[in-house]
C-alpha positions as CSV (number, residue, x, y, z in Angstrom):
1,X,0.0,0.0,0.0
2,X,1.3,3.3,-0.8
3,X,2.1,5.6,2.3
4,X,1.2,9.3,2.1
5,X,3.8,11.9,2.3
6,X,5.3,13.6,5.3
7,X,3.6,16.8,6.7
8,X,5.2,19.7,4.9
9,X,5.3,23.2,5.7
10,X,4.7,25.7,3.2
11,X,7.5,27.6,1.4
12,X,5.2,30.9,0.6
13,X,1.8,31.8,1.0
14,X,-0.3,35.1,1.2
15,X,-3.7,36.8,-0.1
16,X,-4.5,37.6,-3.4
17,X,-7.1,40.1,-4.5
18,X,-9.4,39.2,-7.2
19,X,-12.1,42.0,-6.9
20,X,-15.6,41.8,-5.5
21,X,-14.0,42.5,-1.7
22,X,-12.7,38.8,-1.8
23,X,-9.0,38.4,-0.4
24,X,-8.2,34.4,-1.1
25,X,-5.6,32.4,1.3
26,X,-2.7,30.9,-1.1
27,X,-0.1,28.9,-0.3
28,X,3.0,26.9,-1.9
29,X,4.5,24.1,-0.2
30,X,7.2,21.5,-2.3
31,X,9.4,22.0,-5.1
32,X,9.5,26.2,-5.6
33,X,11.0,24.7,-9.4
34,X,9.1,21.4,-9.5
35,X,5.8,20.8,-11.9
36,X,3.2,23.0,-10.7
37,X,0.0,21.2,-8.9
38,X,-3.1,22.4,-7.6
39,X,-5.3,21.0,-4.7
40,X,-9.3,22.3,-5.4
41,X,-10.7,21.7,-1.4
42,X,-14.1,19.9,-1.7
43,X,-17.6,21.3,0.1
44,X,-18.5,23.3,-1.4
45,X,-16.8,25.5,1.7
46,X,-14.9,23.1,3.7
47,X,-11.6,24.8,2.9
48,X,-7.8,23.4,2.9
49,X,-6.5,21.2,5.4
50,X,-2.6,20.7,5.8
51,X,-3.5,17.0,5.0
52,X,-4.0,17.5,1.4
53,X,-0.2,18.9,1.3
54,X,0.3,15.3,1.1
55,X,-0.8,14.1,-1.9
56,X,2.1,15.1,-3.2
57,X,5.8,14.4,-4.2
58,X,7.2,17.5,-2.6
59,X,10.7,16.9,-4.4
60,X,8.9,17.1,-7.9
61,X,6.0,18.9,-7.5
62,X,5.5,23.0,-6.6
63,X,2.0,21.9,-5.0
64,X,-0.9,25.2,-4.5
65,X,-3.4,24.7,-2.3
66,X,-6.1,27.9,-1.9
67,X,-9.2,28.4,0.3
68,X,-11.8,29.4,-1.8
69,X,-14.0,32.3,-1.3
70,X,-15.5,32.8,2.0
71,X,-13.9,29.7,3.3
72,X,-10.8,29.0,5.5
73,X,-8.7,31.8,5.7
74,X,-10.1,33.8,2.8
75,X,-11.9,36.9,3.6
76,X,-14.2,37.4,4.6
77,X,-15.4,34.4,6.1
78,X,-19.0,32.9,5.1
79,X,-19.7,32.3,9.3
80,X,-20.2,36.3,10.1
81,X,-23.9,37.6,8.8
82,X,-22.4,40.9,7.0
83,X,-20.5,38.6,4.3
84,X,-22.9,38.6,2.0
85,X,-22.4,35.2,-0.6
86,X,-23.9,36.7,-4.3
87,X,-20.4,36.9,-5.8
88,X,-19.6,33.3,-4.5
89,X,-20.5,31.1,-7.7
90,X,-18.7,28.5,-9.2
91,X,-18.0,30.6,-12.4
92,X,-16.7,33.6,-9.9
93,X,-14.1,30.6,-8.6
94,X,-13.3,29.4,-12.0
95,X,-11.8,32.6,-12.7
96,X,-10.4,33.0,-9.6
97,X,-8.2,29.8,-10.3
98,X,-7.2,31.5,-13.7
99,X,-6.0,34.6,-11.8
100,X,-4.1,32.8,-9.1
101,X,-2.2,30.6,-12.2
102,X,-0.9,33.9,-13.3
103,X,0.0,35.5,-10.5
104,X,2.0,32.4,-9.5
105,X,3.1,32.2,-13.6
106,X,2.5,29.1,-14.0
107,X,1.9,28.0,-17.5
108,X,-0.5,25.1,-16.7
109,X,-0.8,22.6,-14.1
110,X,-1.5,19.3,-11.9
111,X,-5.2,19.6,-11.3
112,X,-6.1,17.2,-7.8
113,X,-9.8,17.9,-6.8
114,X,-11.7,15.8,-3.8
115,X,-15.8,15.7,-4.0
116,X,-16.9,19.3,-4.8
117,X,-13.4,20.2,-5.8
118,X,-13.8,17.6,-8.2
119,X,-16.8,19.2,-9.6
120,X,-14.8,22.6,-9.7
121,X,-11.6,21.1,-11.6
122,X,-13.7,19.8,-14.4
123,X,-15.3,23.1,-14.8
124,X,-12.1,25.3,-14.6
125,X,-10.1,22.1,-16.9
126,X,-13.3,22.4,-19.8
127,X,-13.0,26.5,-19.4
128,X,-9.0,26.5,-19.8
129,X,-7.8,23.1,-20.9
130,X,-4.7,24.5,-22.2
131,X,-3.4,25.2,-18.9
132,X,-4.0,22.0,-17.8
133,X,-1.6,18.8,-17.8
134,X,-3.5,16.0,-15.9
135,X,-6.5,15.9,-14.1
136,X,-6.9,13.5,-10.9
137,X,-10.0,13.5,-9.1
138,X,-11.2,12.1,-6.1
139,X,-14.8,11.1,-4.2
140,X,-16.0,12.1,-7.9
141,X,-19.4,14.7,-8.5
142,X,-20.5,16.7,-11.0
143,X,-22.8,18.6,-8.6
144,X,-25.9,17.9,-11.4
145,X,-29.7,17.8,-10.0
146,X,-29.5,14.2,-9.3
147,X,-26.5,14.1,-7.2
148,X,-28.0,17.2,-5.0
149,X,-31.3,15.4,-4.4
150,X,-29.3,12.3,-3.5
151,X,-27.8,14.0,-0.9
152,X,-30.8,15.5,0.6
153,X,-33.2,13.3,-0.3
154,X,-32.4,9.9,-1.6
155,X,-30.1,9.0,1.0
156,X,-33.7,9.2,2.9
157,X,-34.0,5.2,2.4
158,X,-31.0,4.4,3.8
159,X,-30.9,6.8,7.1
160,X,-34.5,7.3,7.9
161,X,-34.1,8.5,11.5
162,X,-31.5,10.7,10.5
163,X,-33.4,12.0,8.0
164,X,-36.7,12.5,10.1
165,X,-34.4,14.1,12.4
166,X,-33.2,16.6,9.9
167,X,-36.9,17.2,8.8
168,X,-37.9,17.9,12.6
169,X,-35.5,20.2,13.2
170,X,-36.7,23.0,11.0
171,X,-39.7,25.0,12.6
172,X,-43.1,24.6,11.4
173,X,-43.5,27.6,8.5
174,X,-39.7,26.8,7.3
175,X,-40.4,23.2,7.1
176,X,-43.0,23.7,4.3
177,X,-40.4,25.4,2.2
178,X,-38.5,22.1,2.0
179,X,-34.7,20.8,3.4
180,X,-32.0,23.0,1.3
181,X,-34.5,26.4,1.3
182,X,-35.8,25.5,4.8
183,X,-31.9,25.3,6.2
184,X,-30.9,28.2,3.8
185,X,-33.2,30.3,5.5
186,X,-32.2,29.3,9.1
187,X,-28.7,29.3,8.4
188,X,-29.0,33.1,7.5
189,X,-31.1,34.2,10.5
190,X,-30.3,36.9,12.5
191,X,-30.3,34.9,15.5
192,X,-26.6,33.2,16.0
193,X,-28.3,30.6,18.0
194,X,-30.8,29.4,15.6
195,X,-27.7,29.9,12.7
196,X,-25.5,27.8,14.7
197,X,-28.3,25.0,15.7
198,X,-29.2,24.6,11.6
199,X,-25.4,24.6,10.9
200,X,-24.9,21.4,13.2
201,X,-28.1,19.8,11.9
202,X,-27.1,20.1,9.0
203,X,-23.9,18.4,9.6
204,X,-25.0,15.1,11.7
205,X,-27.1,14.1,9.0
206,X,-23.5,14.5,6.8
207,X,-22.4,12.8,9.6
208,X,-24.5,9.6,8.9
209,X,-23.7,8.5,5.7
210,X,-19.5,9.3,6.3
211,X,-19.7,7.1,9.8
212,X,-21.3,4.1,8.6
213,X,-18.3,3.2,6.0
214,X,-15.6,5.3,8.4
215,X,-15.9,5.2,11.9
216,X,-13.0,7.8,11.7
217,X,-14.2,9.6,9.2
218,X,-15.3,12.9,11.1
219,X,-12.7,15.9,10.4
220,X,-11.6,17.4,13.4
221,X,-12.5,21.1,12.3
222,X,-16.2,19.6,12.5
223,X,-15.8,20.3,16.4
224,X,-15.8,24.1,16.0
225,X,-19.2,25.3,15.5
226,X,-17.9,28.3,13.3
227,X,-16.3,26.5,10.7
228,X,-19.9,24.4,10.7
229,X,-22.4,27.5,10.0
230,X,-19.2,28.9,7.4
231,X,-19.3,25.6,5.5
232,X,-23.5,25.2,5.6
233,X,-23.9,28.3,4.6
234,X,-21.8,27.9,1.6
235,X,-22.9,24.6,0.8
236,X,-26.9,25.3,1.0
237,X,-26.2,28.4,-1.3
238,X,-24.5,26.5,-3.8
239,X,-26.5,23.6,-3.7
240,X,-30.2,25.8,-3.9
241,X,-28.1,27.3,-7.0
242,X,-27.5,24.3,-8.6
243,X,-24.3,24.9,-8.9
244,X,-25.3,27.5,-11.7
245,X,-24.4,24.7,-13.7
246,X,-26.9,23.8,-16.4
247,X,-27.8,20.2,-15.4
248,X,-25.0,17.6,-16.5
249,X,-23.0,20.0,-18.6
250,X,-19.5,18.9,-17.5
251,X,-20.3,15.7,-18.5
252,X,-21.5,16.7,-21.8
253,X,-18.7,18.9,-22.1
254,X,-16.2,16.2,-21.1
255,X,-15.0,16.3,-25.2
256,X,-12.9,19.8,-24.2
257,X,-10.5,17.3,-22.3
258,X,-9.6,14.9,-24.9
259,X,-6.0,15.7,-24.7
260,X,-5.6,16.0,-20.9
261,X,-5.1,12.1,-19.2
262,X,-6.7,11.9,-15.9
263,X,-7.6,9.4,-12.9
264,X,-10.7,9.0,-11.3
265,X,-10.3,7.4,-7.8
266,X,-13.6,6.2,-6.1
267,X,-14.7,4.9,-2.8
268,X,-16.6,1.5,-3.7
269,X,-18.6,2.3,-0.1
270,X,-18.7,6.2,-0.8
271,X,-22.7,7.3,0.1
272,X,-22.3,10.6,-0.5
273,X,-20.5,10.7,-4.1
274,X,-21.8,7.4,-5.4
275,X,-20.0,5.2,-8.1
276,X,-22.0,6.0,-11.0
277,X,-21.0,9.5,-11.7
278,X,-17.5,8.5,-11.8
279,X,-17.7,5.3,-13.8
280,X,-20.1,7.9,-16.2
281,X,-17.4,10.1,-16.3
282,X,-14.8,7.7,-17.4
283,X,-17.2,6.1,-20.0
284,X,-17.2,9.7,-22.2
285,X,-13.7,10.5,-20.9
286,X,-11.5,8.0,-22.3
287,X,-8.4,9.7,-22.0
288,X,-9.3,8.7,-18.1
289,X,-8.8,5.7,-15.8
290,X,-11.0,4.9,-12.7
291,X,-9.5,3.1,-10.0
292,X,-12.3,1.9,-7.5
293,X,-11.2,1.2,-4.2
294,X,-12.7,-1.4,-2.3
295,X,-14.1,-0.5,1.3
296,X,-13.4,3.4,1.4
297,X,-15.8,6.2,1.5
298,X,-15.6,9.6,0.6
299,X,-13.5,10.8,3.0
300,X,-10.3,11.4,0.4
301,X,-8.1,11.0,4.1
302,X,-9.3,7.7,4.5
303,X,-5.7,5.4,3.9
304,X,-6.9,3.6,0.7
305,X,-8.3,6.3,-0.7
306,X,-5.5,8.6,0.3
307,X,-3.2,6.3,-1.0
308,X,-4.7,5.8,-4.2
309,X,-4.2,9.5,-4.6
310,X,-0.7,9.3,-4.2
311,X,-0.8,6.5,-6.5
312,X,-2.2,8.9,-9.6
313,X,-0.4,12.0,-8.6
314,X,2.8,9.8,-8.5
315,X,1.7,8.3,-12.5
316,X,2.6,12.0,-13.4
317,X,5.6,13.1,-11.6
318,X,8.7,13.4,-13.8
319,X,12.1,14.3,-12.0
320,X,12.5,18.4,-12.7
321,X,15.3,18.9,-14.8
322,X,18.2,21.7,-13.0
């Protein structure tokens, strides 16, 4: 089994501008000359954790990780009520990627993106494919209509309490308005308490479907009640959005990548991102491979998974030349 890489520090890191008020974390960690890779963090919201530094050969590869807007360290942060989230779309990050690839002059690019960042890469990669080298993606979505409902509604039949649970929690006149606008609505109260309350309802009914294939599934950050109402409030605006994505267009679109090889890698027991959007994917990608791994989920820490990542991002490494 392939063993992730050490913890790494980053070499450079700081806040780029790119209008609309939003300043977005950055950092580089690795080779400053090695082959340029970026990490797209999943959610949408979630941020960058100093895990995903480690999907990476930091001898070979100069490996970006950013937090995208609202999110992490980016500013300002989805979690305080005056940060209003109307120039926080996908096509708003798209170009946001474009603008951190040339301040950073890099003439194309590694792309690595986990669940929603998965979603993201394949939207920036079919907007800009010729800044793109390889594609490897993780816990695969494509954020269409079918894969939100999933989420909050199909996965119904397999966690009915939890589900009932969620339902119950929203008060009588929201719960009318259904799960995403119902906890869209609380999650932008002015009340903190009732904000906070939807934000961690929201997440044990996330919880559900990640503990029953990975005990130890849980990130760590899901113990601070901030980062919670920060990354529900991004994911219930994206999600009542769509996306903006016009349903299964990056899968129709897939043609734009025919000369860009990727990887899929895909949790056999993943609940939340299940198989068949990434085996659809690599049926009108051909230039891609899916590798299924047996017994993970969708955590992309998870040690198969994780290691399967390592495995793809290792297929592309080539020794930079001094």
């Amino acid at each position: 089994m392939t063993i992730i890489y050490p913890e790494i520090e980053p070499y450079e890191h700081g806040f780029l501008d790119v209008g609309d008020g939003q300043q977005l974390y950055w950092e580089t960690c690795g080779n400053p000359d090695g082959l340029p890779a970026l990490y797209l963090h999943g959610g949408p919201g979630s941020g960058c954790s100093t895990f995903a530094r480690r999907y990476f050969d930091p001898s070979v590869y100069r490996i970006v990780l950013f937090d995208q807007r609202n999110c992490g360290r980016s500013l300002p942060n989805a979690a305080d009520m005056a940060t209003e989230l109307g120039t926080n779309t996908t096509w708003h990050l798209v170009e946001d990627i474009e603008k951190l690839r040339r301040h950073l002059q890099v003439t194309n690019w590694l792309l690595l993106g986990t669940s929603w960042g998965s979603t993201l890469a394949l939207a920036y990669a079919q907007t800009y494919p010729a800044c793109i080298r390889e594609i490897v993606l993780a816990a695969v979505t494509t954020t269409r209509r079918s894969e939100i409902e999933w989420l909050t509604h199909g996965m119904a039949s397999l966690f009915p309490m939890e589900r009932d649970r969620l339902l119950n929690a929203l008060p009588g006149d929201v719960r009318q308005l259904g799960v995403l606008e119902g906890y869209h609505r609380l999650l932008n109260s002015p009340d903190l308490g009732i904000r906070l309350e939807a934000a961690c309802n929201w997440h044990d009914w996330e919880a559900a479907s990640i503990l029953l294939a990975d005990p130890m599934g849980l990130p760590r950050r899901w113990q601070d009640p901030r980062y919670l109402l920060m990354r529900a409030r991004i994911i219930t605006h994206y999600f009542r959005n769509l996306a903006w994505l016009d349903d299964g267009v990056l899968l129709r679109n897939v043609g734009r990548l025919a000369d860009i090889p990727g990887v899929l890698v895909q949790g056999r027991l993943d609940l939340e991102a299940p198989l068949v959007t990434a085996w659809e994917l690599s049926k009108a990608w051909p230039q891609s491979r899916l590798v299924i791994v047996e017994n993970a989920a969708h955590s992309a820490s998870h040690e198969g998974l994780a290691g399967t990542i390592v495995d793809a991002t290792d297929t592309f490494r080539k020794i930079p030349q001094k």
